[in-house]
Structures are given as C-alpha cells and as structure tokens.
N, C-alpha and C positions, 0 to 999 in steps of 0.2 A: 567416605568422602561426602562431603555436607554438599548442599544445591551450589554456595557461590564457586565451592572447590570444584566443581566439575565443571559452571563456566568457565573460571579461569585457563582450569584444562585446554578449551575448547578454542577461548581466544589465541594461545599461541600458536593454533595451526594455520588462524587469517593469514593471506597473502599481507604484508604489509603494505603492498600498492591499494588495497582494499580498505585495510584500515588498521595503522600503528598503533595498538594501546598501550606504548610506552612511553607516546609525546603529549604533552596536557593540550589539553581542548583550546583551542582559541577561543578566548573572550569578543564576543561581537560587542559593537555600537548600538546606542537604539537607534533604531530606525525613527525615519524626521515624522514622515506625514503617512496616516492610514488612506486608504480606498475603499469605496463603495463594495468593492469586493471581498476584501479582505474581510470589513465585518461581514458582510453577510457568511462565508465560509467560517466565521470565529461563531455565528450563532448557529449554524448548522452542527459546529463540533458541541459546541455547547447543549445544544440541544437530544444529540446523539448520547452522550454522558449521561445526562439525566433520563434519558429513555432503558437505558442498561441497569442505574440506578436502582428505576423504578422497579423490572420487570424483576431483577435477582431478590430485590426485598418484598414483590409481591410472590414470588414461585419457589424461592427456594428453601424449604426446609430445612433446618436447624445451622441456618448460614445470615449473616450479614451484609451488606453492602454500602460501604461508607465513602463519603467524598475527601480527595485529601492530594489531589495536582493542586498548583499553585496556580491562581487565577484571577482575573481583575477584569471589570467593564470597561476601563481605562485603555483608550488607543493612542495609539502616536499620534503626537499634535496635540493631545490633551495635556493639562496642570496636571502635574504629578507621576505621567506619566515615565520619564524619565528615571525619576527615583524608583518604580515602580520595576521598570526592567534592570535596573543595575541590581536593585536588591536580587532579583530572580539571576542574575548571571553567579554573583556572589553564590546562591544557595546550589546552581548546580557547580562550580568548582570543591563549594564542602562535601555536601550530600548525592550528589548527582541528579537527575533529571525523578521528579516524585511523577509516578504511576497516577492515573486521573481519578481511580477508584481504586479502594482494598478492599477484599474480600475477608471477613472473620469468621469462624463458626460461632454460632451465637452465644457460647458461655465465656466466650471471651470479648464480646461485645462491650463498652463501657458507654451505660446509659448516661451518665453523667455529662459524657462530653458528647453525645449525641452522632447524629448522622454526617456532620461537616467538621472535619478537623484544617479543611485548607486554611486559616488562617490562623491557628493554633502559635506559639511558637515552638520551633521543632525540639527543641532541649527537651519541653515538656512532655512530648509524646513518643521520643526514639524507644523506649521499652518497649512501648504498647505497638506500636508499625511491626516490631519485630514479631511480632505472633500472629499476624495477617498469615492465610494461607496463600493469599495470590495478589498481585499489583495486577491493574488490568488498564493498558494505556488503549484511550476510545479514539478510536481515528473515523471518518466521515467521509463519504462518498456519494455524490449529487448523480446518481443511477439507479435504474432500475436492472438490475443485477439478472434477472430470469429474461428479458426484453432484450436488451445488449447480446444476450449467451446467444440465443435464437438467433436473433439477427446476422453476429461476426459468424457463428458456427454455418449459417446458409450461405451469407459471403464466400466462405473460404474454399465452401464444398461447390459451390457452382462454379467457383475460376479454376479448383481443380479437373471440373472438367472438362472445362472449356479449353486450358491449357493441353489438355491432352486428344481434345480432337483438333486443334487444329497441329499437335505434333502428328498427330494419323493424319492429316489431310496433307502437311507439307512433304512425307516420307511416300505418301503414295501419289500424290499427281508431281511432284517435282524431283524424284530422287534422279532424277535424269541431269538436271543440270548441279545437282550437290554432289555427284561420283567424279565433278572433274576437280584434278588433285587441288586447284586452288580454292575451292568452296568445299573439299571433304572432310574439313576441322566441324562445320554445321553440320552434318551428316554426323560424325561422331558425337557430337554435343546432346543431339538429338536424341541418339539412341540410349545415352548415357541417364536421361531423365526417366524416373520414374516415382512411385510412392515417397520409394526412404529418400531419396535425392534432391526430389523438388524445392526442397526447404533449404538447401546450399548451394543451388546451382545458380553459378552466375557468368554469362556472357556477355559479349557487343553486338548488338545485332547488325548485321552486314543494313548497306544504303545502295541495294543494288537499283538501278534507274534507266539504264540504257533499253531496254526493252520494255512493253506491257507485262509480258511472264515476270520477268525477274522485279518491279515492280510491283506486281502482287505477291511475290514471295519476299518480297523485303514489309509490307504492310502485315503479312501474316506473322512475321517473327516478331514485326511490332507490339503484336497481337496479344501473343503468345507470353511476348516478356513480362506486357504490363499483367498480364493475368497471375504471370507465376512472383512479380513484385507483390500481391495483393495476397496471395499464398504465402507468403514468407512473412506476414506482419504482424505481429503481435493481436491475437486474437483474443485475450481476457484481460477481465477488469483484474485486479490486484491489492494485495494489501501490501501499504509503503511506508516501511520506518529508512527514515533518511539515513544514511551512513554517517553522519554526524552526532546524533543521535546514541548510536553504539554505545559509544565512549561513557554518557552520560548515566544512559540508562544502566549499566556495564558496574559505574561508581555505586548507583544505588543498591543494587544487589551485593555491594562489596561491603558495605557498611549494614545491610538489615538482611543480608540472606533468605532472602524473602521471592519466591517464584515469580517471574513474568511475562504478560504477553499482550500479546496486539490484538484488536477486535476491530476490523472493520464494520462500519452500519452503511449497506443500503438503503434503498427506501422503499428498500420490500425484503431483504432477508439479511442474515448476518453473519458474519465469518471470524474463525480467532486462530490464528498459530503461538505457540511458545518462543520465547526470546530464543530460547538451548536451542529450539528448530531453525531458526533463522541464521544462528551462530552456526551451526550444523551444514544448515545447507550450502551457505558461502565457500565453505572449506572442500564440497564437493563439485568438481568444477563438472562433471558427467552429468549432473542434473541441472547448469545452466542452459539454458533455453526454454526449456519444458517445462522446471517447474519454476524457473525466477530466472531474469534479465537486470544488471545492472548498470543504471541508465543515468544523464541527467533530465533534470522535468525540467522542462520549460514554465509549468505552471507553478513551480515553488522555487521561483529564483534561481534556477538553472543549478541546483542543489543538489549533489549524488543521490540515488533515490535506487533503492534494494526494492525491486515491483513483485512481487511473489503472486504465482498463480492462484487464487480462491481454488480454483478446483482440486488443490494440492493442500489445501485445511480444511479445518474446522465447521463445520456450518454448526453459528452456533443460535441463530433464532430461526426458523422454518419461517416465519410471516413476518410482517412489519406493516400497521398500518399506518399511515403516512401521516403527519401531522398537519396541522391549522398552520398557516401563512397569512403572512400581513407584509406590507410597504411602512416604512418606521424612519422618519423625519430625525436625524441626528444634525446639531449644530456645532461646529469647532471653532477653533479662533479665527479672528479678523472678520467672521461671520462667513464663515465657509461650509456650505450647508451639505451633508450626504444623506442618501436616502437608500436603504439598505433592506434586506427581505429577513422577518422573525421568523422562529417557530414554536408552535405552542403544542402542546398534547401528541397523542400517537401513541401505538401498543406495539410494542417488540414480544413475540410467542416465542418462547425461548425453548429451544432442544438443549432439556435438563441433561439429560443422561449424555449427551456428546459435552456439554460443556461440564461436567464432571468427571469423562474423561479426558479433556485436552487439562483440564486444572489440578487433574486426579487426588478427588477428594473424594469424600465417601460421606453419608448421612453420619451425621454425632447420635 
C-alpha cells in the first residue's frame, strides 16, 4: 500500500460531520478589500517559509528545499487581483492545495529550474513534484511558544489550587449548613471534584443572600467556579490546518503521492506534525481534548480550525532568532493607504534528526 493508498484508508474512517471527502470543495469568491492585518500576517507567513527554506538548504545534507505553494504580492483591492485568486481556485479544484515548500534529495534536485518552481506552469513540472520526498505546508504563529508554555502552565496550576482550597475551606467551616437535604446536591458536587474531574465538572453556583454566612458561602463557590472555569481552558498554543483545507490538501497527495505535513514557526522554536497524523488523530475521538480540539477561530473568519497540541509533535527547530521588522506604507485604489509590519532576516536552528524522523528520510 503506496503513501496516498493508506491516506485514503484513513480518510473513510472521518466522521463525515467532521469532514465529507466525497462532496467537492466549495469554490469561494475573492474577497473585496485587504486589511492592515491581513498583510501583515501574509508577511509574517511569508517570512516563516523563507526562514524554513533557508535553514533545510543551509543544514541539511544530501537534501533540497525548493519553493513551489502558489503565491502573489497581490491583495484584494489590487488590479489583477481577482484573476489572480480565480486562477488559484481553478488550480486547487485540479491539483488540490500545493504544499509551500518540497523537500528533494539532492540527486534529484534540477538545477536547471532552480530553487522556485511556484510559478512554473504545472504541466511542466507534474513528473518532477512526484519525486519530492516531502510537501511541507509553513504555517505562522505571532508567540513566543517557551513564554506562553510558562505562563498558561503557572495559570492553570495556581487556580488548581486555589480551587481546591477553597473546596477544603467550604467542606470544613460550612458542611453544617450543606447536610440540610436542600443544599446537599453542593456537598455532593464538592466531593465529587478532584484531579481527573476538575476538567469536566460543571455546576450552578447557588445565590444564597439571606444571611452574612450563607453570603459568603455563595462568594466562595463564586470563587471556586471562576477558578475551576480558568482550569478547563485550553492551555496551549497549537498547530491549525483548517478543516477545509483537508479536502484540498487530501487532492494533492492524490495526484503526486507525495508525503505531507504542517510545520508551525514560532518566534522562538518550531514544531511539525504529518498530514496521516492529523487524519489519525481526528478518527480518534479518546484523544480529543488532550491532544487537539475542534473549534471555530474567530481570528480566521470563524473557519473550522483542527487546533492540535505542540506538545503532541514535532519540535522541529530548537531556536528561532527573530527577525528584523519595519512599518511598510502600502497604497490601494482610490488612494486608500495601509500600513502593515515586514520581516526581514532570522535564523531557524533546526532538530535535524527529529525532522528526519517526522519526514523519515535518511542521509543519501
């Protein structure tokens, strides 16, 4: 069984509430007008790509790294634009969604056509893509990845224990007024919390007020809840291929059987899971929560968005030093001015030997 045969496999065990690969992809519109934002997150991914680029063609021994996602400076709102994202819709209904980089062992590298095939025409290059060892689609991420960890990981552990003193404060100065049978559901709830529990426990905290005691025993479950709300919240950054997405990438592997995966870039280290892992994981619903949450983002147009735990892949750069930044004056029509943030330079130290085994390739 060849690599796409064993996706295939894999895809018909999705939940189809998850994602049908037997209905074709909706053709989107272009979108009218860009934001300040949007580029700046389009030079940040841009940036990311060429930092990956850079670091596998400085480090890696008897390997390649070539550009070959389809791409443009062209925003919405710009001449040309338009024809620019039609052509791109056209090319993932043929070919599906092109990987942002291919990885080749270098005797199969073609000097000829150099390090950038993205604007190649694809007729010309379908043979050659097929002998790539690996697609590696570069996703970005505006964190500091070791600084967040620390941080959400002290969060979580100081409301854990805050939550549980004041469940010992309310069981030992109040259990007197929680043993009468109408407040004994709280007494049970109580006791009922613990490690494995905390993370699904959910109540109404009583509004009890006729008293000063019962008054502060209703501020304490206050207390208590918001702490164990703050316990239950998704504590890690994540690598996010959209569930729309799937399908696309899904085509590409169908037509060039060709390995792929996700590489998220911090702005201090870096992380990669395999496509088959992600297809994997979905079908395993025991390891929702822990190791991935299926969610819509708010920040990418309220889009299904597969969040997969970093601490559950790859690390595949150990360091990342951050790049140069500048403020970058963009003019659109009618004289509509945006001002957007570049990036220039930066070193990605890459863990050769873990990204050779998430890619599992070996020296030529």
């Amino acid at each position: 069984m060849n690599y796409f045969e064993t996706i295939r496999e894999i895809t018909k065990l999705i939940p189809t509430t998850i994602v049908d690969f037997t209905i074709q992809r909706e053709r989107t519109s272009p979108p009218t007008q860009a934001s300040s934002n949007f580029i700046t997150n389009k030079a940040q991914g841009d940036w990311a790509e060429l930092l990956i680029f850079r670091a596998i063609n400085e480090t890696f021994e008897g390997f390649v790294a070539i550009r070959y996602g389809k791409s443009d400076d062209l925003v919405a709102g710009e001449k040309g634009f338009d024809t620019f994202y039609n052509s791109f819709q056209d090319e993932l209904n043929t070919i599906g969604k092109r990987p942002d980089l291919l990885v080749f062992r270098e005797a199969d590298f073609r000097k000829d056509i150099g390090y950038d095939i993205s604007n190649l025409e694809h007729s010309t290059i379908e043979d050659y893509v097929r002998l790539a060892v690996a697609g590696l689609e570069i996703r970005s991420s505006a964190f500091l990845i070791d600084k967040y960890e620390a941080l959400m990981q002290n969060r979580t552990q100081s409301n854990l224990e805050k939550a549980f003193r004041i469940k010992a404060k309310i069981i030992s100065e109040y259990s007197d007024i929680l043993k009468h049978p109408k407040k004994k559901k709280y007494l049970d709830i109580l006791n009922s919390i613990n490690e494995e529990t905390i993370l699904a426990v959910s109540f109404r905290r009583p509004s009890w007020n006729s008293t000063d005691r019962l008054s502060s025993l209703t501020n304490l479950f206050r207390e208590m809840k918001e702490a164990i709300k703050i316990v239950q919240k998704r504590d890690y950054l994540s690598i996010t291929p959209k569930v729309e997405d799937l399908k696309v990438v899904y085509k590409w592997i169908e037509k060039f059987n060709v390995p792929h995966f996700y590489f998220q870039i911090f702005f201090d280290k870096a992380y990669g899971i395999a496509f088959k892992e992600i297809l994997s994981l979905i079908i395993d619903s025991d390891k929702e929560g822990e190791h991935y949450e299926i969610s819509k983002d708010i920040k990418n147009q309220n889009k299904t968005t597969i969040k997969i735990n970093t601490r559950k892949t790859h690390q595949v750069a150990y360091k990342i030093d951050e790049p140069e930044h500048k403020s970058v004056r963009r003019e659109m029509g009618r004289g509509r001015l945006l001002f957007y943030v570049s990036f220039d330079k930066g070193t990605a130290y890459l863990d050769v030997d873990s990204i050779k085994n998430l890619l599992n390739i070996q020296n030529t």
